[in-house]
LOGUFI-136719 format. One line per field, with one value per residue (C-alpha): residue number from 1; residue in three letters; x, y, z. Coordinates in steps of 0.001 Angstrom, whole numbers, plus 500000, padded with zeros to 6 digits. Each point is the difference from the previous one (the first is absolute). Example, Ala and Ser with C-alpha at 12.3 -4.5 7.8 and 13.67 -1.06 7.14 Angstrom:
<atoms>
num = (1,2)
residu = (ala,ser)
east = (512300,501370)
north = (495500,503440)
up = (507800,499340)
</atoms>
This chain:
<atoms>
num = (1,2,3,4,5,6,7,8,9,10,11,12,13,14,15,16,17,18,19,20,21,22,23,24,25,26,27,28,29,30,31,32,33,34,35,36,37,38,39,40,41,42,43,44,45,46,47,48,49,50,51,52,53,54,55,56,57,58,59,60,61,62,63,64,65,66,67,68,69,70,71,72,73,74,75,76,77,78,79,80,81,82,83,84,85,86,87,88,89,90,91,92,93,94,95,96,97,98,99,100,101,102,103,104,105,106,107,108,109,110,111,112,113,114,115,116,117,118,119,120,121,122,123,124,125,126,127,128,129,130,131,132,133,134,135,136,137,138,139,140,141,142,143,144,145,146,147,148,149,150,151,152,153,154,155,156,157,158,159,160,161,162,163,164,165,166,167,168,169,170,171,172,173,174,175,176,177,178,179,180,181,182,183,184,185,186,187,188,189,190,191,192,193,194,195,196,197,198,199,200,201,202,203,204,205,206,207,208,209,210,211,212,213,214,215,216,217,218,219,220,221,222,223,224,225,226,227,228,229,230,231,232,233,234,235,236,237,238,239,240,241,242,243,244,245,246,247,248,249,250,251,252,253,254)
residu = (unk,unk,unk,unk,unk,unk,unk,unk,unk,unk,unk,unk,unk,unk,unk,unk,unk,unk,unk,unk,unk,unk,unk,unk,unk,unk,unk,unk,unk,unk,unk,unk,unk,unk,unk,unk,unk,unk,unk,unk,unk,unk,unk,unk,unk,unk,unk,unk,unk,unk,unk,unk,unk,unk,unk,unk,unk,unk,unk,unk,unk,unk,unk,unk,unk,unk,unk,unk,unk,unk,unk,unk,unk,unk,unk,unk,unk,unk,unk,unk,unk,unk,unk,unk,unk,unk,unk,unk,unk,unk,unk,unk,unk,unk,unk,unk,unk,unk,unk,unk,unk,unk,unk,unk,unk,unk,unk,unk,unk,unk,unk,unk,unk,unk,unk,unk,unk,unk,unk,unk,unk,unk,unk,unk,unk,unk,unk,unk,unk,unk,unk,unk,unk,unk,unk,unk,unk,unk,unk,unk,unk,unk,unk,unk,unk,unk,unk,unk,unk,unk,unk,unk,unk,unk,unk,unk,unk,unk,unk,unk,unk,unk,unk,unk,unk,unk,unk,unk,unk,unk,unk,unk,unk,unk,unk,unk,unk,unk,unk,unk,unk,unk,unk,unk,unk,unk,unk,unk,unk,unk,unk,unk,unk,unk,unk,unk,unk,unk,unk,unk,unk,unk,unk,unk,unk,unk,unk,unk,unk,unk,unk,unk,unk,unk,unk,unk,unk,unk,unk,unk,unk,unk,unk,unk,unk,unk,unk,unk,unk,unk,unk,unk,unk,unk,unk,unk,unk,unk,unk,unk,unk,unk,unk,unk,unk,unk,unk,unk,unk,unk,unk,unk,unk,unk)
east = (909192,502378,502337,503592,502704,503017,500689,499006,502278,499605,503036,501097,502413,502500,502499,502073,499090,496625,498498,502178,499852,497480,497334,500825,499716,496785,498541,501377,498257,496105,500738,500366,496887,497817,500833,499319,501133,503553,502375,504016,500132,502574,502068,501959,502525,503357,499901,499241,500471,498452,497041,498111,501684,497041,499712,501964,502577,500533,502060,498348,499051,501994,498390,501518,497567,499173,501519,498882,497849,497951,500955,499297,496375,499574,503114,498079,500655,502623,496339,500225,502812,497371,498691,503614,499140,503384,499578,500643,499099,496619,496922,496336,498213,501911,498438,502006,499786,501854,501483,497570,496669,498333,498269,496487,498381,500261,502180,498879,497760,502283,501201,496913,500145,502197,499431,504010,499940,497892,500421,498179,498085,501317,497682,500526,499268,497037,498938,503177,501599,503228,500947,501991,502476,500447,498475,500204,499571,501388,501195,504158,501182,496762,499965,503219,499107,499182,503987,500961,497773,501761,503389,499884,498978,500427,499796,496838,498448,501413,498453,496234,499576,500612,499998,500817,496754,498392,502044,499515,495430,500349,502481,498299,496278,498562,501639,500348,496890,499433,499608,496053,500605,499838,502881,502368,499442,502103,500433,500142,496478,498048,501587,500858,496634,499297,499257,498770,499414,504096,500016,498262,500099,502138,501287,499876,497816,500862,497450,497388,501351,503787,503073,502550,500792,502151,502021,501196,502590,499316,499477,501431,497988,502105,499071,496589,499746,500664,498546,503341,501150,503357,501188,499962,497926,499861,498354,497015,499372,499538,496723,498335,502573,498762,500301,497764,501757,498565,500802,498497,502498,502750,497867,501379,502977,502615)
north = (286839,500412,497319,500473,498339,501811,500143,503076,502145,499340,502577,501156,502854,499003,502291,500199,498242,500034,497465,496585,497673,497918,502664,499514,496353,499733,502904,497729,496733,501991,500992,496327,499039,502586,500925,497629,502117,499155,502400,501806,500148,502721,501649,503599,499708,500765,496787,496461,498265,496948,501051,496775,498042,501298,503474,502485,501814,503524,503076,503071,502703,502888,502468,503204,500071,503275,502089,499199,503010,498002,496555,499770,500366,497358,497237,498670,502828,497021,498604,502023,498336,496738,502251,500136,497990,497793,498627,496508,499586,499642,500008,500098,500315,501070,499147,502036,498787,501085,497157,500544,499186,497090,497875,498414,499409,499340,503185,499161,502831,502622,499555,500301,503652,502395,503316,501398,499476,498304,500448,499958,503296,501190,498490,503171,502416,498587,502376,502158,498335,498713,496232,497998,498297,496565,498277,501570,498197,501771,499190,499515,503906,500992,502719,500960,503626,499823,499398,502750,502485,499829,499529,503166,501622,498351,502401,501853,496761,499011,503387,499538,496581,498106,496515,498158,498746,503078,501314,496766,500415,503493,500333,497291,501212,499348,496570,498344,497600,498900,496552,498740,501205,496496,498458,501693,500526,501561,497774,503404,501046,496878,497103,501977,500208,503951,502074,498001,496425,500060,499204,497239,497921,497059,500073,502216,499275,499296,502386,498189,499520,501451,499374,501375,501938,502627,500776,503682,500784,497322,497205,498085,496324,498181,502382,500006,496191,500227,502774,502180,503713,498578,503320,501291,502821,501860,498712,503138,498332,496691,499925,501161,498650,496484,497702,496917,496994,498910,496895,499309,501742,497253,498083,502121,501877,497137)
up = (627883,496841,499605,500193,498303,500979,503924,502047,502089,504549,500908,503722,500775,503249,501279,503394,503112,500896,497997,499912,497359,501623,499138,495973,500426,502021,497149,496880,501941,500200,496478,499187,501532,499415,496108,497397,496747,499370,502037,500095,503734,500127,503156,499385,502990,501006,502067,498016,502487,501436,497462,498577,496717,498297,500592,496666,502312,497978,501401,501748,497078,499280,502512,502186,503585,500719,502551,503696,500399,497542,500764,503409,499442,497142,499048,497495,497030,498283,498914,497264,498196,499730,497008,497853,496923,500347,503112,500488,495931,501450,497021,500116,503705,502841,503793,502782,503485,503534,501967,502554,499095,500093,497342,500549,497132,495983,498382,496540,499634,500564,496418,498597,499751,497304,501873,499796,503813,502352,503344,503785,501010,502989,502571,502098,497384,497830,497089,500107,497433,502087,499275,502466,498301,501712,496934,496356,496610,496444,496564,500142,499394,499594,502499,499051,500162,503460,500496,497455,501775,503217,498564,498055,503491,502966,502498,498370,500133,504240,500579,499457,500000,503675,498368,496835,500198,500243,497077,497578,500738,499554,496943,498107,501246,497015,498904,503677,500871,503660,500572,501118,504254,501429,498207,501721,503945,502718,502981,502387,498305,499040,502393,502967,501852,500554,503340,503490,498320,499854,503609,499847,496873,499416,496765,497023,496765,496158,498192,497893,496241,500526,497672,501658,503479,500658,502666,500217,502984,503089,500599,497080,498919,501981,503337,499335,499558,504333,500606,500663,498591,499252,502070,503211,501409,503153,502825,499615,496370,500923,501845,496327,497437,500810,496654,499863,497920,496257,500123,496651,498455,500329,497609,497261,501405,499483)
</atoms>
C-alpha cells in the first residue's frame, strides 16, 4: 500500500428525518476502528446535531431534487453533488458511505485504487454494468463531469436512467472500476439465508472475507441485530417475512 501523508476524505450525506444522528456517529466510530490511514470524517447535513466532537459538520451541497415523478423512485439523485470539486475543501481520496451500512473489516484497501470511481456492482444485476452506490471511492472533483452532465440536462438524464447509480456506472463506463465482489455484501442477498432454510435457521451469517454490509430498504443494522423489519406488515406477509437475528452484527454496529 502507498503511504499517505496528507489525510484521506470518509464523507456521509444526511438529510431529513430518517436517519438520526446516531447513525453518523456509530459510521464515524467503525471508521475509527477499521481505517488506519489518517482520515476527515466528514457529515453534509442540514442537522449537526448531537453528531460526535470529531466528526467535520459541512452544509448539504447546492443541489435541486428532481421532480416527484422522478423522485419517488430513487431519493438518492443529491449523490451527485459528492462530485462538485469544492465540497467541504476536501483533497486527494474521497470514500462515500450511507449511514446504513455496517463496517466489519479493515477499509484500507479501498484507497488503493485510482479508477475515477469505484463503486459496488449491483449484486442484482451482475455484468450489466449498473453500480450500487452505497460505497464509492474518487479523487475530490474528480468526477466533476458526472455533475455537469446532469446539470446541463436534468430531465434528459431522470428520463433514461432509474437511479443515480445506474447513471454514475453507465456515464463513466469506461473510467468506473467495481470493487473485488466480496468486499461489499448485501445483508438481504448474502446474510439473509435464501428459500426454505429461512424457516428454520437461527441466525443470519457474516460472509467469509467481507468489509462492509449493506443494507438497502428494511431492516436497518439496528433491526437486524434482533431479528425485526423495523415495520409492520400484514398479517398474510408474516408467515414468510420471518427475519432471523445477526447477532454478530452488534460487534461492529456501535
Amino acid at each position: 500500500m502507498t503511504l499517505r501523508h496528507t489525510p484521506v476524505n470518509v464523507v456521509c450525506l444526511k438529510w431529513g428525518t430518517l436517519y438520526g444522528a446516531e447513525y453518523v456517529n456509530v459510521l464515524y466510530r467503525m471508521v475509527q476502528r477499521h481505517l488506519s490511514l489518517p482520515f476527515r470524517f466528514i457529515c453534509l447535513t442540514d442537522d449537526g446535531q448531537a453528531l460526535d466532537e470529531n466528526i467535520e459538520i459541512w452544509p448539504l451541497p447546492e443541489f435541486e431534487e428532481p421532480p416527484w415523478e422522478y423522485a419517488r423512485y430513487c431519493s438518492a439523485w443529491r449523490k451527485l453533488a459528492l462530485f462538485s470539486p469544492h465540497v467541504a475543501d476536501m483533497t486527494g481520496r474521497v470514500m462515500f458511505l450511507d449511514l446504513d451500512v455496517a463496517i466489519v473489516d479493515s477499509i484500507d484497501c479501498f484507497f488503493d485504487s485510482n479508477a475515477t470511481v469505484s463503486m459496488i456492482e449491483n449484486w442484482y444485476q451482475p455484468g450489466q454494468n449498473v453500480g450500487q452506490a452505497s460505497v464509492m471511492c474518487f479523487d475530490a472533483g474528480g468526477p466533476k463531469f458526472l455533475l455537469e452532465r446532469y446539470l446541463a440536462n436534468p430531465l434528459d438524464v431522470l428520463k433514461r436512467y432509474p437511479t443515480e447509480q445506474a447513471y454514475i456506472a453507465r456515464e463513466a463506463a469506461e473510467q468506473c472500476e467495481f470493487f473485488p465482489d466480496e468486499w461489499c455484501r448485501s445483508y438481504k442477498k448474502h446474510c439473509m439465508p435464501q428459500g426454505i432454510s429461512k424457516f428454520y435457521r437461527t441466525s443470519n451469517q457474516l460472509p467469509a472475507n467481507a468489509k462492509i454490509i449493506v443494507f438497502h430498504g428494511r431492516p436497518n443494522p439496528p433491526d437486524a441485530i434482533v431479528g425485526e423489519w423495523g415495520k409492520q406488515f400484514p398479517f398474510y406477509k408474516r408467515w414468510y417475512k420471518r427475519l432471523a437475528p445477526s447477532p454478530w452484527l452488534a460487534d461492529h454496529w456501535h
